[in-house]
mmCIF file of the N, C-alpha and C atoms, coordinates in Angstrom:
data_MODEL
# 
_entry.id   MODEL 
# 
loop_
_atom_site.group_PDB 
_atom_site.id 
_atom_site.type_symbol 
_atom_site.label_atom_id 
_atom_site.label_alt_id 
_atom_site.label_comp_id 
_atom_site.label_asym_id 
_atom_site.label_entity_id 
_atom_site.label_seq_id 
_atom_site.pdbx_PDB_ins_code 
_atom_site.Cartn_x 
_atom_site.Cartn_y 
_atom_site.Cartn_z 
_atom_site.occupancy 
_atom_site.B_iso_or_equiv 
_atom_site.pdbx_formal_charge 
_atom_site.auth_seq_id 
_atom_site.auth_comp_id 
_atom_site.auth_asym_id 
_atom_site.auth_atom_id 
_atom_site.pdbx_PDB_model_num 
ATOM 1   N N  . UNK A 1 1  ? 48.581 116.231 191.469 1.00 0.00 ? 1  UNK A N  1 
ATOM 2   C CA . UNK A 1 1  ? 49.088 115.394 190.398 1.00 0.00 ? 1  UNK A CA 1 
ATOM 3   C C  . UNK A 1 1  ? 50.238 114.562 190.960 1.00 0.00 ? 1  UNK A C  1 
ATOM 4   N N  . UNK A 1 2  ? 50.322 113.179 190.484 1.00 0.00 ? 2  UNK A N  1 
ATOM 5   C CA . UNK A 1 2  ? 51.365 112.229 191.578 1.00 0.00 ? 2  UNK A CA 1 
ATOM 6   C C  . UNK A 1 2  ? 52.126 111.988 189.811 1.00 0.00 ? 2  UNK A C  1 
ATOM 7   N N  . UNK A 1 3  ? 53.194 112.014 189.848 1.00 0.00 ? 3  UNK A N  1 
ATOM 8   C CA . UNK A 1 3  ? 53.923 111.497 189.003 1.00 0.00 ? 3  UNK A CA 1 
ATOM 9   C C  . UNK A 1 3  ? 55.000 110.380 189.393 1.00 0.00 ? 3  UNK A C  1 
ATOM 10  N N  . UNK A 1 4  ? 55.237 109.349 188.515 1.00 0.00 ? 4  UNK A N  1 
ATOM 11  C CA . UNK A 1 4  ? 55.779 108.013 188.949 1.00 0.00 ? 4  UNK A CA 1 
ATOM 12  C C  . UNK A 1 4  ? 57.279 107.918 188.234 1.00 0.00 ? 4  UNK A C  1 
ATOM 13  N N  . UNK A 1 5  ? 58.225 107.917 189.792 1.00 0.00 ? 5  UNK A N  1 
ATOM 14  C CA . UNK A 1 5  ? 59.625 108.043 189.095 1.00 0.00 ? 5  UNK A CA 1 
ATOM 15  C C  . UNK A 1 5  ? 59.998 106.735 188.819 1.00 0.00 ? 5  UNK A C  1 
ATOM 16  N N  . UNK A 1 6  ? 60.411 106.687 187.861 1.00 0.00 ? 6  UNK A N  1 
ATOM 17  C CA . UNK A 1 6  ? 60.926 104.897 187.296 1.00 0.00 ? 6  UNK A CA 1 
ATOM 18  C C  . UNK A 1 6  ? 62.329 103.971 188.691 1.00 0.00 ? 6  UNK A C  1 
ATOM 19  N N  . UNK A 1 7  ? 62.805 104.829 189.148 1.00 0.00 ? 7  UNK A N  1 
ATOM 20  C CA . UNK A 1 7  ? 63.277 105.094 189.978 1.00 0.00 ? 7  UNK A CA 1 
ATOM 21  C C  . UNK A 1 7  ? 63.157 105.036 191.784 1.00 0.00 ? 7  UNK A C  1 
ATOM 22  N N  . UNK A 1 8  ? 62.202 105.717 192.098 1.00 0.00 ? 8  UNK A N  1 
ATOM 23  C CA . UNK A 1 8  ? 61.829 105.917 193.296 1.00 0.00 ? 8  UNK A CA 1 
ATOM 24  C C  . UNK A 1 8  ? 60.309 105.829 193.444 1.00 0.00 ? 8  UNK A C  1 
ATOM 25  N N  . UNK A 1 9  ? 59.635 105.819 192.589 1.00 0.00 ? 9  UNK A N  1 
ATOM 26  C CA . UNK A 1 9  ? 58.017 105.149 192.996 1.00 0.00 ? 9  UNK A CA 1 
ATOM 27  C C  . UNK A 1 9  ? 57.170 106.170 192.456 1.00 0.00 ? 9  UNK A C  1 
ATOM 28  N N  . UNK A 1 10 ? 56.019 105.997 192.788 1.00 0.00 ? 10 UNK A N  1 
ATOM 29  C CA . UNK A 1 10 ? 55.052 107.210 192.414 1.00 0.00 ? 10 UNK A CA 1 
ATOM 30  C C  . UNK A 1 10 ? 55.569 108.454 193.658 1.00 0.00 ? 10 UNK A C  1 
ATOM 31  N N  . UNK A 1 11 ? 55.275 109.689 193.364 1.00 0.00 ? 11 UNK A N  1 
ATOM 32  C CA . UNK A 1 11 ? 55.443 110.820 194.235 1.00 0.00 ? 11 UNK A CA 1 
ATOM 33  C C  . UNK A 1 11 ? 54.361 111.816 193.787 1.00 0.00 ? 11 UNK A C  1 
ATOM 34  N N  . UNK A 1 12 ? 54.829 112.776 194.731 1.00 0.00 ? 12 UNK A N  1 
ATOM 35  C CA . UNK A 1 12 ? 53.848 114.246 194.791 1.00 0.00 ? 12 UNK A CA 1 
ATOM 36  C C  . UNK A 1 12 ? 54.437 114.891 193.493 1.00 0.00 ? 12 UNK A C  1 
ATOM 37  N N  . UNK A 1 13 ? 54.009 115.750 192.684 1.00 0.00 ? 13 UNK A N  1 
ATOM 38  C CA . UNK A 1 13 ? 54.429 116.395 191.588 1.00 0.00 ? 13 UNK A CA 1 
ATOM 39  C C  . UNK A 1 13 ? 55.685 117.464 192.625 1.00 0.00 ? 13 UNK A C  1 
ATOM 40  N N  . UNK A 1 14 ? 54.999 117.796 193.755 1.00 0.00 ? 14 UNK A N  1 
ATOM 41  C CA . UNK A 1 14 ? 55.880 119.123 193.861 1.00 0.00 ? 14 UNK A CA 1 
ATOM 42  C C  . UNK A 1 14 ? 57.747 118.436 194.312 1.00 0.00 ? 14 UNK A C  1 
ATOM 43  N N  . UNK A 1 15 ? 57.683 117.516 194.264 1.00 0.00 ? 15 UNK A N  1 
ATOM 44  C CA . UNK A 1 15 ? 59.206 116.513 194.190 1.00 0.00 ? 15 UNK A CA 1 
ATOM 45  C C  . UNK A 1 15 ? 59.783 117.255 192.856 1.00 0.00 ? 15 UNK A C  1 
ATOM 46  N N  . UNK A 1 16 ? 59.215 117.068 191.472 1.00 0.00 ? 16 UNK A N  1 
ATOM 47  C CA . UNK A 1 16 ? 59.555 117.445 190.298 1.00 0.00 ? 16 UNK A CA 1 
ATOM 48  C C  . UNK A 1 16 ? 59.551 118.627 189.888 1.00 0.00 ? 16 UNK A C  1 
ATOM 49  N N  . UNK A 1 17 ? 60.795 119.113 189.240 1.00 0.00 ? 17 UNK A N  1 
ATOM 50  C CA . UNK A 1 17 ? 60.362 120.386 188.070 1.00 0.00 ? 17 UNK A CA 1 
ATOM 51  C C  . UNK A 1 17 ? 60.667 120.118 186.594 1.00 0.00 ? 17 UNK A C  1 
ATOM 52  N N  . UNK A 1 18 ? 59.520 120.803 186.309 1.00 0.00 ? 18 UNK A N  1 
ATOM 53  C CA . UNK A 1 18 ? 59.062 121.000 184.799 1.00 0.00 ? 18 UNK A CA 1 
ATOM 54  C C  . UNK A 1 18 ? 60.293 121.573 184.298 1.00 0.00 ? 18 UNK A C  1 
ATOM 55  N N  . UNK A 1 19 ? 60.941 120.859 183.598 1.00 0.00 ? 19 UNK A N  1 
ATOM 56  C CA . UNK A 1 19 ? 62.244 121.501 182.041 1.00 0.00 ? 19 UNK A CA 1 
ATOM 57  C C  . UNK A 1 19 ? 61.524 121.912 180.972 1.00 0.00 ? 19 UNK A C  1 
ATOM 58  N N  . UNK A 1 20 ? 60.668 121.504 180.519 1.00 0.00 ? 20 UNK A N  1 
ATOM 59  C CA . UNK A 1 20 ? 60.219 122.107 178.959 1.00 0.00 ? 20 UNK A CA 1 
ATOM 60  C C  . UNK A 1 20 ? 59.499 120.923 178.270 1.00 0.00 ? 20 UNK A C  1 
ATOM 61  N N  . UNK A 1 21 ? 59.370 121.036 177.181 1.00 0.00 ? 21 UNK A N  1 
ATOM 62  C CA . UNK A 1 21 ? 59.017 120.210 175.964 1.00 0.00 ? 21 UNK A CA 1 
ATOM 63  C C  . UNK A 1 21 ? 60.104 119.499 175.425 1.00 0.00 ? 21 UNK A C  1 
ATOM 64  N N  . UNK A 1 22 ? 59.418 118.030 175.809 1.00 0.00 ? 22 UNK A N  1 
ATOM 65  C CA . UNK A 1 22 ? 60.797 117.131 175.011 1.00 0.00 ? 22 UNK A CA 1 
ATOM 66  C C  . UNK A 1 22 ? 61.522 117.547 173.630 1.00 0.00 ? 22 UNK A C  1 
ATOM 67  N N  . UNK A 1 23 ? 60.975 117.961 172.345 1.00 0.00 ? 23 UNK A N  1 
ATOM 68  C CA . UNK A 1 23 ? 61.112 117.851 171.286 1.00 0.00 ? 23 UNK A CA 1 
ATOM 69  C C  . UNK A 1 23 ? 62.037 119.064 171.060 1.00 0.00 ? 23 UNK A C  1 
ATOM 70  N N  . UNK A 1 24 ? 62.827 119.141 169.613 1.00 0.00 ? 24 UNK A N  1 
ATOM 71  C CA . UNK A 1 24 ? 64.263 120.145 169.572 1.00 0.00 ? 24 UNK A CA 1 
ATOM 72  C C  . UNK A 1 24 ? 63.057 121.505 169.059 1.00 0.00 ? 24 UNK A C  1 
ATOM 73  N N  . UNK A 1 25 ? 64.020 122.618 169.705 1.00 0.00 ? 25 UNK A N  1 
ATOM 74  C CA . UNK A 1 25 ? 63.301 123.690 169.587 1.00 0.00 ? 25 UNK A CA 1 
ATOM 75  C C  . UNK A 1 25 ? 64.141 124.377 168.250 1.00 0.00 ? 25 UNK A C  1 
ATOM 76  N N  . UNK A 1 26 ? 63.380 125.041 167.327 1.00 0.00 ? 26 UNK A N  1 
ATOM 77  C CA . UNK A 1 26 ? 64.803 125.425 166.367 1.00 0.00 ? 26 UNK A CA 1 
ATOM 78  C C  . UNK A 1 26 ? 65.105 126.564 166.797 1.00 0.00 ? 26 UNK A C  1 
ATOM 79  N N  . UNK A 1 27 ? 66.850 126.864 166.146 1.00 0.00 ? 27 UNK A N  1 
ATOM 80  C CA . UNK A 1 27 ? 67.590 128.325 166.810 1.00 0.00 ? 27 UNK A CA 1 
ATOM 81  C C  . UNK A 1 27 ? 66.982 129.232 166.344 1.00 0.00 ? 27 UNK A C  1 
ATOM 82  N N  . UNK A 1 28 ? 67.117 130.666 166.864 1.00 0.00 ? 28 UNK A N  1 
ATOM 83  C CA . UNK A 1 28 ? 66.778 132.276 166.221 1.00 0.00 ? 28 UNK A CA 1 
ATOM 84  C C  . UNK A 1 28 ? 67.576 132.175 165.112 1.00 0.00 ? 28 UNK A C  1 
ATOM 85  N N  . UNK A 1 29 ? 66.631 132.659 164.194 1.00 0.00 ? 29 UNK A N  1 
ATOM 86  C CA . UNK A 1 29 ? 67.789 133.681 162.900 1.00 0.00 ? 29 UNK A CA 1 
ATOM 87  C C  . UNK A 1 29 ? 68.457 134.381 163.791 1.00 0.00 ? 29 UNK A C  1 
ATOM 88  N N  . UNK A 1 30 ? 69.846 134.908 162.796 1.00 0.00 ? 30 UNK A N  1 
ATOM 89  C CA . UNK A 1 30 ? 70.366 135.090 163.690 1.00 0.00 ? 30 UNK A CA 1 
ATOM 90  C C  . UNK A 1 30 ? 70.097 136.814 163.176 1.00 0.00 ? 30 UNK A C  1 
ATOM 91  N N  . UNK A 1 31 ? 70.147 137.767 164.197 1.00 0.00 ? 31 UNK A N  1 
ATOM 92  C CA . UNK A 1 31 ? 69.594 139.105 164.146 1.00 0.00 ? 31 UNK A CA 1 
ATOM 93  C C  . UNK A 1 31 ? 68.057 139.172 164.194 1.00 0.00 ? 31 UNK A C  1 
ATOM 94  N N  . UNK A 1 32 ? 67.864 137.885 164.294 1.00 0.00 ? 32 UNK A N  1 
ATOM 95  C CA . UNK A 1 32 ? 66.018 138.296 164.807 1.00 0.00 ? 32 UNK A CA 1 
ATOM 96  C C  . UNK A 1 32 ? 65.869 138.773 166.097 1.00 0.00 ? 32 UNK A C  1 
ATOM 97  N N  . UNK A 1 33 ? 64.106 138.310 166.597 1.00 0.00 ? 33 UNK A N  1 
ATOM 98  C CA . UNK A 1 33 ? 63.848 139.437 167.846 1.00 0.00 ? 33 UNK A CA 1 
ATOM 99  C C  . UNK A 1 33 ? 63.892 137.685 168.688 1.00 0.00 ? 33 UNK A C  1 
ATOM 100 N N  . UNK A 1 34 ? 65.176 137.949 169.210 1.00 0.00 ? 34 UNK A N  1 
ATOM 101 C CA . UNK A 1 34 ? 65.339 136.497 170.285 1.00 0.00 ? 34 UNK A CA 1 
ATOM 102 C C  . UNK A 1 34 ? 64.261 136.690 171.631 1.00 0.00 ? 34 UNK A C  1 
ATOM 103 N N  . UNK A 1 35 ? 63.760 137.510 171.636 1.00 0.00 ? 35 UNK A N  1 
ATOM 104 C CA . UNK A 1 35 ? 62.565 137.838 173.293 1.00 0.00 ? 35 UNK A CA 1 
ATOM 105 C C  . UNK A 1 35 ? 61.748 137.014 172.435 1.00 0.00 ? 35 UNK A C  1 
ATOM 106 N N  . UNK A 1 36 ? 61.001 137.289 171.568 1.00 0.00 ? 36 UNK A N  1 
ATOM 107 C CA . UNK A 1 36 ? 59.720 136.506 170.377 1.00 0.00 ? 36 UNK A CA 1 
ATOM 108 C C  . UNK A 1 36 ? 60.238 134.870 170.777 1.00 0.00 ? 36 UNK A C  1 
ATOM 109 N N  . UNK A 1 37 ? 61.272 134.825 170.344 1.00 0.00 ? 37 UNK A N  1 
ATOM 110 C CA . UNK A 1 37 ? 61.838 133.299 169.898 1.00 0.00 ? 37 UNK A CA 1 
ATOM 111 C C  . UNK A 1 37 ? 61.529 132.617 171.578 1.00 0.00 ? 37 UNK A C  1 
ATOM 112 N N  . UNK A 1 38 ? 62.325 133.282 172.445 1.00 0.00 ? 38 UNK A N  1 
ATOM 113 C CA . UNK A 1 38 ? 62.288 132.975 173.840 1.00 0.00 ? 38 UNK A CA 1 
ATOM 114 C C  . UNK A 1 38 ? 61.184 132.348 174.390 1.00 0.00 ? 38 UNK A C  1 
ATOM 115 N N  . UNK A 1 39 ? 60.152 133.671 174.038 1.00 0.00 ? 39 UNK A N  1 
ATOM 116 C CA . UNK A 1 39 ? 58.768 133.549 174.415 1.00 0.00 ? 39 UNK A CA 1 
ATOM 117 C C  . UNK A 1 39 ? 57.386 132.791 174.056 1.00 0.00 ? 39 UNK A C  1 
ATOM 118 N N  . UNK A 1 40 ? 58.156 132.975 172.961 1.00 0.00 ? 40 UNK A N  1 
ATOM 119 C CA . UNK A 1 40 ? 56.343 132.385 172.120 1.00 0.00 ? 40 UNK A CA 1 
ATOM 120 C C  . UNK A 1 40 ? 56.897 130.612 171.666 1.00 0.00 ? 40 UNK A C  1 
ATOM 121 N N  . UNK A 1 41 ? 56.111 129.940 172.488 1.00 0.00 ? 41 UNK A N  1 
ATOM 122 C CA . UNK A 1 41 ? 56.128 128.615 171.930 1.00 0.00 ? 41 UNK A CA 1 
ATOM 123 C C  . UNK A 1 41 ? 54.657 128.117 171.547 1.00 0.00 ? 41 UNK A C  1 
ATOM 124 N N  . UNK A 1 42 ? 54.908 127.094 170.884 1.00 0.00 ? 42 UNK A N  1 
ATOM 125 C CA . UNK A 1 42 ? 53.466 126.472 170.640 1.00 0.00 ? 42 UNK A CA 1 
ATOM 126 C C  . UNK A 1 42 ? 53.167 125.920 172.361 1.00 0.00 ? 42 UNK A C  1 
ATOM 127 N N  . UNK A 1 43 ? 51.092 125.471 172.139 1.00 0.00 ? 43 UNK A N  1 
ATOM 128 C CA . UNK A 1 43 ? 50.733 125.365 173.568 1.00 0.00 ? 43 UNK A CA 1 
ATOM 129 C C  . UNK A 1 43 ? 49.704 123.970 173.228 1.00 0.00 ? 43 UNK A C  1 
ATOM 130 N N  . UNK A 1 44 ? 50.104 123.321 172.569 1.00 0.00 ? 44 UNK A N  1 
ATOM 131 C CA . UNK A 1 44 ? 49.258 122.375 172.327 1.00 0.00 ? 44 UNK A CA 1 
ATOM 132 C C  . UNK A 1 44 ? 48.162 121.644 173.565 1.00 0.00 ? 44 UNK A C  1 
ATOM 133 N N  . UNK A 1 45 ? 46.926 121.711 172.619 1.00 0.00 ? 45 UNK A N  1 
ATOM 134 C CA . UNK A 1 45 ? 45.829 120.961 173.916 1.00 0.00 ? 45 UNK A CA 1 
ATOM 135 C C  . UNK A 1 45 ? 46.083 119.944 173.486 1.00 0.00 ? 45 UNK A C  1 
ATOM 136 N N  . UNK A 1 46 ? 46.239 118.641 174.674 1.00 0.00 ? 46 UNK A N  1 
ATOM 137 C CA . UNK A 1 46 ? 46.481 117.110 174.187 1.00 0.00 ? 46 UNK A CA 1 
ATOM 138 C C  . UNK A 1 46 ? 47.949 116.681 174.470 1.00 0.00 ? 46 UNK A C  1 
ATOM 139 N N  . UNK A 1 47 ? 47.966 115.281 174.231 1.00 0.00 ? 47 UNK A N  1 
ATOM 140 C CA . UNK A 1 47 ? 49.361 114.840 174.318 1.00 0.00 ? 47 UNK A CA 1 
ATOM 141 C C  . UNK A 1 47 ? 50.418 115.647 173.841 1.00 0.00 ? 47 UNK A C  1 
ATOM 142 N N  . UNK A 1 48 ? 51.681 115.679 174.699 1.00 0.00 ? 48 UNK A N  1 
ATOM 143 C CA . UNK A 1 48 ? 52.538 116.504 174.646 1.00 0.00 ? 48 UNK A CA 1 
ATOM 144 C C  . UNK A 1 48 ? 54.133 115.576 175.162 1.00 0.00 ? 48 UNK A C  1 
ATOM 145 N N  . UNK A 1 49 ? 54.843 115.430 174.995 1.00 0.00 ? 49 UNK A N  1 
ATOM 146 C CA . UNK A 1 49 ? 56.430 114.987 175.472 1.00 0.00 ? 49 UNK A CA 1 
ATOM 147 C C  . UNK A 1 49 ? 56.950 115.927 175.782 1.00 0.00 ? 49 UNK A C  1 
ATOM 148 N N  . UNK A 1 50 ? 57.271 115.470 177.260 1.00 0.00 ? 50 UNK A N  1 
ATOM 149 C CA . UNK A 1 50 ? 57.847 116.501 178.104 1.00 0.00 ? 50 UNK A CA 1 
ATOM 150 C C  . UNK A 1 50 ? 58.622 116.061 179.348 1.00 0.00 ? 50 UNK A C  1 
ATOM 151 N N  . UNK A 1 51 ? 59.723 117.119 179.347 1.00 0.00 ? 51 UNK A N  1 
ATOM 152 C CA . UNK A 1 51 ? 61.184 116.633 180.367 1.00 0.00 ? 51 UNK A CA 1 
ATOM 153 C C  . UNK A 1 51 ? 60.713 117.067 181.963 1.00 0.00 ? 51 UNK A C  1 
ATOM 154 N N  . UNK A 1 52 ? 60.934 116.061 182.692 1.00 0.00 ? 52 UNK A N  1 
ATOM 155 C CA . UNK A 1 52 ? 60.709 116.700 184.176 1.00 0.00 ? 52 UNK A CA 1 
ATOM 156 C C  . UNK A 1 52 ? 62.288 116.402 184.779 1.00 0.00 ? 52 UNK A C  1 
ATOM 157 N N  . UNK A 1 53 ? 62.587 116.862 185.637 1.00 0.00 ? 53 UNK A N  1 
ATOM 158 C CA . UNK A 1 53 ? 63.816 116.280 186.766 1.00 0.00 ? 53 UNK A CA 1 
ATOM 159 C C  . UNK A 1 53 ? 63.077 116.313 188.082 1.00 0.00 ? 53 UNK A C  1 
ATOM 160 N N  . UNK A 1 54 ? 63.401 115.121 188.303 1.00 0.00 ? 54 UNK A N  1 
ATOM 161 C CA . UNK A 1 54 ? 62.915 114.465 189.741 1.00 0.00 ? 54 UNK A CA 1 
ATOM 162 C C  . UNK A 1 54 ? 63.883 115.048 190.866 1.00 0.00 ? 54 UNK A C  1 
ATOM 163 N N  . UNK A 1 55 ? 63.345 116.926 190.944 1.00 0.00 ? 55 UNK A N  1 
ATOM 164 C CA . UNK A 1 55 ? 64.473 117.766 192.081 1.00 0.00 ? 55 UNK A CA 1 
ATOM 165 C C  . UNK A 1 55 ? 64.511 117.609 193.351 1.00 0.00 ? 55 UNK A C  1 
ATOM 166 N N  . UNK A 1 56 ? 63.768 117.063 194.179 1.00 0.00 ? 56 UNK A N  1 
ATOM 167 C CA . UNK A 1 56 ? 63.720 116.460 195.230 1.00 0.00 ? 56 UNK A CA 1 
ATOM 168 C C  . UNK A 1 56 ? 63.538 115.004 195.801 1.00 0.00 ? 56 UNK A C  1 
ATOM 169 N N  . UNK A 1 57 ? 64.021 114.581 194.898 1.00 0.00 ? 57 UNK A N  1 
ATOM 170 C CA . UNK A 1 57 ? 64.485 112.913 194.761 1.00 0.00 ? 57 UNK A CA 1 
ATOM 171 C C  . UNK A 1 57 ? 65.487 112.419 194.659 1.00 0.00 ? 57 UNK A C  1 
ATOM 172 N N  . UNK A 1 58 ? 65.742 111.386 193.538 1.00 0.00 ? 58 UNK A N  1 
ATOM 173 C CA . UNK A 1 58 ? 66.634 110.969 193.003 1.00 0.00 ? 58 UNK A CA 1 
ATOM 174 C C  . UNK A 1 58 ? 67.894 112.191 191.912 1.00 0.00 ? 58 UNK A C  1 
ATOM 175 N N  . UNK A 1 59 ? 66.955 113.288 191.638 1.00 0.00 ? 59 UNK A N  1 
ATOM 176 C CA . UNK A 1 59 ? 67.600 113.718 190.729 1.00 0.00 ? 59 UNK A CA 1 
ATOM 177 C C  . UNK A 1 59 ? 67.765 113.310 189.284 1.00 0.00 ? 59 UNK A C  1 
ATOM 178 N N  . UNK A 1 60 ? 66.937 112.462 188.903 1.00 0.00 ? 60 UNK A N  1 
ATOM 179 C CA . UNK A 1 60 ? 66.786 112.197 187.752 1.00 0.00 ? 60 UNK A CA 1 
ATOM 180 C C  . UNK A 1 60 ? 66.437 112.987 186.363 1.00 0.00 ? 60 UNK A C  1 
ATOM 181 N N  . UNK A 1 61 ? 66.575 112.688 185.358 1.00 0.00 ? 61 UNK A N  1 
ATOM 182 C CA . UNK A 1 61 ? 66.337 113.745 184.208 1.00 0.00 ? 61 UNK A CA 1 
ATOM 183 C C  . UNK A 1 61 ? 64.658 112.699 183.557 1.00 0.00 ? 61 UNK A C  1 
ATOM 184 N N  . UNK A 1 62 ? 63.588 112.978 183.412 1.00 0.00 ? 62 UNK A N  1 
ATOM 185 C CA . UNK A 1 62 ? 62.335 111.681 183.085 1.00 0.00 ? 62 UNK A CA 1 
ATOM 186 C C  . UNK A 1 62 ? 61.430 112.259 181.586 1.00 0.00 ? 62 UNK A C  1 
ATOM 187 N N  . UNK A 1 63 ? 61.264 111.733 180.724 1.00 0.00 ? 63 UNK A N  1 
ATOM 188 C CA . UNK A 1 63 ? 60.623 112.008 179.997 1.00 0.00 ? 63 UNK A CA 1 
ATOM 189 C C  . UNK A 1 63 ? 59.153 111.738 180.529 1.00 0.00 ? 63 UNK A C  1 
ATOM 190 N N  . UNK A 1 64 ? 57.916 112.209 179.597 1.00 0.00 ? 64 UNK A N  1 
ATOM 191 C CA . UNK A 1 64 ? 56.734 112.011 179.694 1.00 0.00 ? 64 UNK A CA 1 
ATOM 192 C C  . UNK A 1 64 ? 55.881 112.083 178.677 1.00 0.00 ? 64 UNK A C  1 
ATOM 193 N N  . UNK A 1 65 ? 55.057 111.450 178.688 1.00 0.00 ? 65 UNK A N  1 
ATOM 194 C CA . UNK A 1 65 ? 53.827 111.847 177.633 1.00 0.00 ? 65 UNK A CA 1 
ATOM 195 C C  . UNK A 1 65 ? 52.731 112.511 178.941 1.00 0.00 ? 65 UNK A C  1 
ATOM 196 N N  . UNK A 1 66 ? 52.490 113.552 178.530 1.00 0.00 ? 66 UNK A N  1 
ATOM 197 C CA . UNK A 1 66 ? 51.086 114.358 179.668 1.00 0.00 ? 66 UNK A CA 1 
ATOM 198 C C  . UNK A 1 66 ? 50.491 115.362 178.336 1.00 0.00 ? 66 UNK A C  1 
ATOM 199 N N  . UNK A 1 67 ? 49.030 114.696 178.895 1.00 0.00 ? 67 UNK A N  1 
ATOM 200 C CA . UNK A 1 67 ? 48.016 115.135 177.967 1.00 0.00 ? 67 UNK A CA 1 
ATOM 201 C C  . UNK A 1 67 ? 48.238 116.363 178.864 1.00 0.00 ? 67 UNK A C  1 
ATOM 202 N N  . UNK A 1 68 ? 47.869 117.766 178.419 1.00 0.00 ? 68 UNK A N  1 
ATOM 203 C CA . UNK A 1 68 ? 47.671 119.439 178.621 1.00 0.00 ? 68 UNK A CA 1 
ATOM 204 C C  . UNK A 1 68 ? 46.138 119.392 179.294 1.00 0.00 ? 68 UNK A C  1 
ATOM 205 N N  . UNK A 1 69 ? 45.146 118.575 178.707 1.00 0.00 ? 69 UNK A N  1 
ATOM 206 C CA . UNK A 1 69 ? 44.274 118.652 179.256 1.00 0.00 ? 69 UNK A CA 1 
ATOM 207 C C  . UNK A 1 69 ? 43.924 118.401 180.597 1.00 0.00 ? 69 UNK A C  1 
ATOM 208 N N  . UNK A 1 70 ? 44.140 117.155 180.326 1.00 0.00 ? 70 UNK A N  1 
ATOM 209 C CA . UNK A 1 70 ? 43.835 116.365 181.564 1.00 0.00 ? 70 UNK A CA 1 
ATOM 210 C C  . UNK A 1 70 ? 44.728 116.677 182.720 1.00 0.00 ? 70 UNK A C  1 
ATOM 211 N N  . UNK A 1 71 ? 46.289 116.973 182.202 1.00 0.00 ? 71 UNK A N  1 
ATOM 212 C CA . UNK A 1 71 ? 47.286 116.524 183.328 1.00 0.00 ? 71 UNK A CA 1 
ATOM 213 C C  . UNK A 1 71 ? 47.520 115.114 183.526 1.00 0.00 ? 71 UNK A C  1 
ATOM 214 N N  . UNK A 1 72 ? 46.797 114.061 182.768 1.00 0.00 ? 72 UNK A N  1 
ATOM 215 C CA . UNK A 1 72 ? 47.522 112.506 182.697 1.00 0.00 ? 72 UNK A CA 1 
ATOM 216 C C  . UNK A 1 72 ? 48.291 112.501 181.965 1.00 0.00 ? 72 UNK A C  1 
ATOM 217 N N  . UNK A 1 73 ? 49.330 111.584 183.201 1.00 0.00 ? 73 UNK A N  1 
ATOM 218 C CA . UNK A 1 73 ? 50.959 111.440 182.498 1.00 0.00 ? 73 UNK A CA 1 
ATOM 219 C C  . UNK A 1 73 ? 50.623 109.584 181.958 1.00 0.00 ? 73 UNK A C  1 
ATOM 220 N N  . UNK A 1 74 ? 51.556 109.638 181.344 1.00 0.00 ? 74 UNK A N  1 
ATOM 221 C CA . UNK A 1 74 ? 51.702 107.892 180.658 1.00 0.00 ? 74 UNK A CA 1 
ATOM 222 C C  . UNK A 1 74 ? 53.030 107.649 180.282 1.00 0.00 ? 74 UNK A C  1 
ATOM 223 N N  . UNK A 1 75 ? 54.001 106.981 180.729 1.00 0.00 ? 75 UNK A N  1 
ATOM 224 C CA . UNK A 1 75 ? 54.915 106.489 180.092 1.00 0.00 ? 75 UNK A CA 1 
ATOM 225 C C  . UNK A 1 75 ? 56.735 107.253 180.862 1.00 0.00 ? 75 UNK A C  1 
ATOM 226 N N  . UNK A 1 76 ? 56.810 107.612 181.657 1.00 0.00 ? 76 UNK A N  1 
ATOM 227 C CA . UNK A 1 76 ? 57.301 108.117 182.789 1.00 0.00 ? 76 UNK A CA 1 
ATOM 228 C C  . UNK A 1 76 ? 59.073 107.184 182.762 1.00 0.00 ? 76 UNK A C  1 
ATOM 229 N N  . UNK A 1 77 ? 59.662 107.579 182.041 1.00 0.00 ? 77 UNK A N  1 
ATOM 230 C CA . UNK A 1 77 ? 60.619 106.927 181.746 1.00 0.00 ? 77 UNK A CA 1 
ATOM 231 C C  . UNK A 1 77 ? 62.304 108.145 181.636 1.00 0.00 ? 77 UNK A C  1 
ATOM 232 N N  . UNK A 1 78 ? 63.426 107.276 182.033 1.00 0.00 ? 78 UNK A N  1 
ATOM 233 C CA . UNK A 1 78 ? 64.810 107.958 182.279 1.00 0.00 ? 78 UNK A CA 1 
ATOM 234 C C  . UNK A 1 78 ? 64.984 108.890 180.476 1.00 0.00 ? 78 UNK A C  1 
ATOM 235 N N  . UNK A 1 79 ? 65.317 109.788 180.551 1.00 0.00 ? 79 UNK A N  1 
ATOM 236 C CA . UNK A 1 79 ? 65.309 111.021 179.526 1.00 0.00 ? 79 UNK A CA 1 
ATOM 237 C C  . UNK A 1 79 ? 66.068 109.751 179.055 1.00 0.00 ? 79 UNK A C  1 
ATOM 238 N N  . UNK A 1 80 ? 67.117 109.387 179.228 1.00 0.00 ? 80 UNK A N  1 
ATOM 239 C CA . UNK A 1 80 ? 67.995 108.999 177.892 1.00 0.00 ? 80 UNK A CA 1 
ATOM 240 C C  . UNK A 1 80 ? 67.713 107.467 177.608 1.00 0.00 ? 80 UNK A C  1 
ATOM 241 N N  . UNK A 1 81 ? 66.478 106.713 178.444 1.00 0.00 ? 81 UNK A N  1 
ATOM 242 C CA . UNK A 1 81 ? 66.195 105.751 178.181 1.00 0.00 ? 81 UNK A CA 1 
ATOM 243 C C  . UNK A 1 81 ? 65.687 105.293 176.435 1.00 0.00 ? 81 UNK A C  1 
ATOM 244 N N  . UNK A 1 82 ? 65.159 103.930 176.523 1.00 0.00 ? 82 UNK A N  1 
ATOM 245 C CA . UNK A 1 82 ? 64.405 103.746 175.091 1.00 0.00 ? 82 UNK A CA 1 
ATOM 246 C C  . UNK A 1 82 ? 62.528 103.751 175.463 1.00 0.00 ? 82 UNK A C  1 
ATOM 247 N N  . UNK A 1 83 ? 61.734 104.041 174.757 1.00 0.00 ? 83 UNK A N  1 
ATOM 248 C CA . UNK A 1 83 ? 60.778 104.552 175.367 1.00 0.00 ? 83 UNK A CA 1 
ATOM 249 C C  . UNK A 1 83 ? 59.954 103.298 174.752 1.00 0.00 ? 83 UNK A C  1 
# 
């Protein structure tokens, strides 16, 4: 998988690591079972927004749209940019 830093060009994925899912996660109640909360996220098949940092690059923070299926990314842009 080649992902394209807005930045420094297209690259090898293994340049990047995966942060998570763009979107806000909500907090634990508080006295719930925080391992559950930790653990269990949704796994959606299909388009997804999601944070990479470009760790062997620039160091950048990059948003994405990447379908789950496929692994096609679209739209490869600076986290705090306008999209």
């Amino acid at each position: 998988m080649r992902l394209t830093c807005p930045l420094c060009g297209a690259r090898d994925r293994r340049e990047f690591t995966w942060v998570g899912a763009a979107g806000l996660v909500p907090r634990p109640v508080p006295g719930g079972d925080f391992v559950a909360w930790l653990h269990l996220r949704e796994n959606p098949a299909g388009p997804l927004d999601e944070l990479w940092l470009h760790s062997a690059g620039c160091g950048a923070l990059l948003r994405a749209r990447r379908d789950t299926r496929s692994h096609a990314t679209a739209g490869l842009v600076l986290a705090g940019g306008a999209r």
